[in-house]
N, C-alpha and C positions, 0 to 999 in steps of 0.2 A: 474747502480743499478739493470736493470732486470737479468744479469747474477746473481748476488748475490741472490735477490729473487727466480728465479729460478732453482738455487742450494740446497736454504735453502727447497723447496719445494721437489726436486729429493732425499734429503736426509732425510726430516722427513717420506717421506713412505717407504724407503727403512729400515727404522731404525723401523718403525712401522711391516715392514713385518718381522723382525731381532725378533718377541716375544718371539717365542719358544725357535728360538735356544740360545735366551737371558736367556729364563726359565732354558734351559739345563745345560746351563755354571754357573749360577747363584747357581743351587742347589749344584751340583758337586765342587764349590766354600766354599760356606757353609758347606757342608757334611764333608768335607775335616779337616775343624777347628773346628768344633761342634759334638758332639758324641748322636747320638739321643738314649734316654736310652729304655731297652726293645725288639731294630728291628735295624737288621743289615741294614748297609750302603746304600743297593745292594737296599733292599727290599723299603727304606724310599724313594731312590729316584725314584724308579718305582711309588709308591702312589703320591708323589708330580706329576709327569710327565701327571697321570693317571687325576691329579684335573686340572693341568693347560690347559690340553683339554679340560674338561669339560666347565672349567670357558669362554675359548673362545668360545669354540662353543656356550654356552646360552648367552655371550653378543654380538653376530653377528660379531667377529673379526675374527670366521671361519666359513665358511659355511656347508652347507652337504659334497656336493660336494668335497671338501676340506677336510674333514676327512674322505670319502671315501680311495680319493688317497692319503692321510698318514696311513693309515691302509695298504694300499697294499704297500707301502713302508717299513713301519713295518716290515711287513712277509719278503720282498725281503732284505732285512736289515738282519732279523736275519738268515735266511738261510744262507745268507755269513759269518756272526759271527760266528756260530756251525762248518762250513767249516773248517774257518780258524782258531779258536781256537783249532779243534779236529789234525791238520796239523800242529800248535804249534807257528803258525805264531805269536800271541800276546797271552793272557793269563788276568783271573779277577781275580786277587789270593787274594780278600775278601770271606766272607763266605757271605752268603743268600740263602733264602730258595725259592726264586723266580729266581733260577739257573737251567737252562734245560741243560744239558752236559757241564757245567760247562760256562757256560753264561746269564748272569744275562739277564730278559727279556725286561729290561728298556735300554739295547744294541739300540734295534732296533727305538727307540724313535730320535735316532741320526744319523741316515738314515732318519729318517721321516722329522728331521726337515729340511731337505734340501729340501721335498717336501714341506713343508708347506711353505718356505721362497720362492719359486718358486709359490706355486699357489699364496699366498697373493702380493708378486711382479704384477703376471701378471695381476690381479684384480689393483690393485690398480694404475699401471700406463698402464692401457688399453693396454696393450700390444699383438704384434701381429707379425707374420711373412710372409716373403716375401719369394718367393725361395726353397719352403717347396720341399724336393726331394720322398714325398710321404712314403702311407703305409709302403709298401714292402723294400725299400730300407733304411728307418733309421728303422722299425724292426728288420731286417734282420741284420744290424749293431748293433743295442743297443743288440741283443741276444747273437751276438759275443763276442762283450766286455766283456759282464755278463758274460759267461759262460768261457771266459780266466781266471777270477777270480779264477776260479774251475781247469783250466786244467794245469794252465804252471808249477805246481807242477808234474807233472807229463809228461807233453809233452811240446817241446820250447815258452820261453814266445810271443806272437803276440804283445806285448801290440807295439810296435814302429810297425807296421806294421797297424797294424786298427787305428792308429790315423795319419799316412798317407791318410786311405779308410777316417778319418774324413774331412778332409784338401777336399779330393775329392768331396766327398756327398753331404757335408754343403757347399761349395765353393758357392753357388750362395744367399747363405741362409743369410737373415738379419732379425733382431728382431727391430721392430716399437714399438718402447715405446715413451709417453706423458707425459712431466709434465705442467699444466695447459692446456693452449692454443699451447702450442709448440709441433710438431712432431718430433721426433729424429730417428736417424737409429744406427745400430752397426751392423758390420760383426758377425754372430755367434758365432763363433768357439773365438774370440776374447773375446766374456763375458764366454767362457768354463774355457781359460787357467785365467779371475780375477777370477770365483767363485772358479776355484782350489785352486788358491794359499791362498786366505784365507780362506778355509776349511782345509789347510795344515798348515797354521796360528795358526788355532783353535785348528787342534789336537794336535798340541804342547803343547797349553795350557790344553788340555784334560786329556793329558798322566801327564802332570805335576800336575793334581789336582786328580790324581788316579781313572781314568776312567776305564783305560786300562793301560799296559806295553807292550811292546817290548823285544825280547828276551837280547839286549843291555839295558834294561833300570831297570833293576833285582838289579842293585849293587847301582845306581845312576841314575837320571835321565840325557839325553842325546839331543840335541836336534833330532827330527826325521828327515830321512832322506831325502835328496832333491828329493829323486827319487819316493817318495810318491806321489809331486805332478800332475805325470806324471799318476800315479793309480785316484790318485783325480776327473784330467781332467775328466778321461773316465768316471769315475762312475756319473759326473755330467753329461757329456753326455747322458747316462741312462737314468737317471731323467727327463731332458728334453725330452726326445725323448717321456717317457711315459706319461707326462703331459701335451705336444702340442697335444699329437694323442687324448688323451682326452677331450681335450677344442675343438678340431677341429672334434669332435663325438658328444659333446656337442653343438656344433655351427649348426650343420647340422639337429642336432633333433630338434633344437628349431626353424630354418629355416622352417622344413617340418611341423611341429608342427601351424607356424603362417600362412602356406598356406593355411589349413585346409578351 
């Protein structure tokens, strides 16, 4: 019985850290079947996205801190979208008037919510790491990755090439998470390739409720390609890398903070 209870526990805050991206998928659901009169598609669900911050952050299900780093997710979110749309990689081919080069700005809300479902994760089941290979070398990686995003259009792709340096890096590296009383461990790199594949899940479902298109997905929709999830991987590796270096800057200030 306590594996059962303690399932049902692993899974109601996992499902409770799931709001936003619940919010996201939810709107883009709706949007899809319902035509909001007066305000293009683009623009209604940037306003929804805009209140269901809000709503969390005043009832304590985010915190400061927490909407700090989905704001800087945001920005790092849309920078890639402007990228990659301007390079022709996908495309938003609704109208709105909250469109910056031809990208709507509620884009970047779906990069964020992978930060948010990571910081509400690691609050919620106290979670922690073992193995950390420091500042300099997962910086030093996560800028890599980033910035491949940007280059293999133009110079050969790395992507199978830095997810070997991952395999390296993170090698010693495990995440200590709790539910209840119980400690658990995971190899890192091991919760990279589940949060990809159902972020590569999700965007199927995304492109199918007209989030976005693909240049295959213009005539019909299709499902997206396997090879996404390998993009997926690393961009969650990203994220993690910027939301451990920040709880672990947070940890240290508030260490030095109770020395006082």
């Amino acid at each position: 019985m306590k594996p059962v209870i303690q399932l049902l526990h692993f899974g109601y805050h996992q499902a409770m850290s799931c709001i936003f991206p619940v919010a996201i998928f939810g709107t883009l659901a709706l949007s899809s079947v319902i035509e909001v009169p007066f305000i293009h598609r683009y623009d209604a669900i940037l306003l929804v996205l805009l209140g269901v911050q809000y709503l969390m952050y005043r009832s304590g299900l985010e915190t400061r801190d927490e909407i700090k780093v989905i704001c800087v997710f945001h920005f790092i979110g849309l920078v890639l979208e402007l990228y990659k749309v301007w390079m022709g990689s996908w495309s938003y081919p609704e109208p709105g008037f909250t469109k910056l080069l031809g990208v709507p700005l509620y884009s970047g809300f779906m990069y964020a919510s992978v930060a948010s479902f990571m910081c509400q994760v690691w609050r919620r089941l106290r979670m922690d790491m073992t193995g950390w290979p420091g500042f300099a070398p997962s910086m030093l990686l996560g800028g890599a990755i980033y910035f491949n995003f940007f280059t293999h259009h133009f110079i050969p792709d790395f992507r199978w090439w830095l997810m070997g340096l991952v395999c390296i890096v993170f090698w010693k590296t495990w995440i200590i998470y709790r539910v209840r009383t119980v400690t658990y461990r995971m190899p890192l790199t091991v919760s990279f390739i589940i949060v990809g594949v159902f972020i590569w899940l999700a965007e199927n479902i995304a492109t199918l409720l007209g989030a976005w298109q693909y240049p295959d997905q213009h005539e019909s929709w299709k499902l997206v390609s396997f090879s996404k999830i390998s993009s997926w991987f690393l961009l969650v590796i990203v994220s993690v890398i910027i939301v451990a270096q920040l709880k672990h800057v947070k940890a240290n200030r508030t260490a030095n903070d109770s020395s006082l």
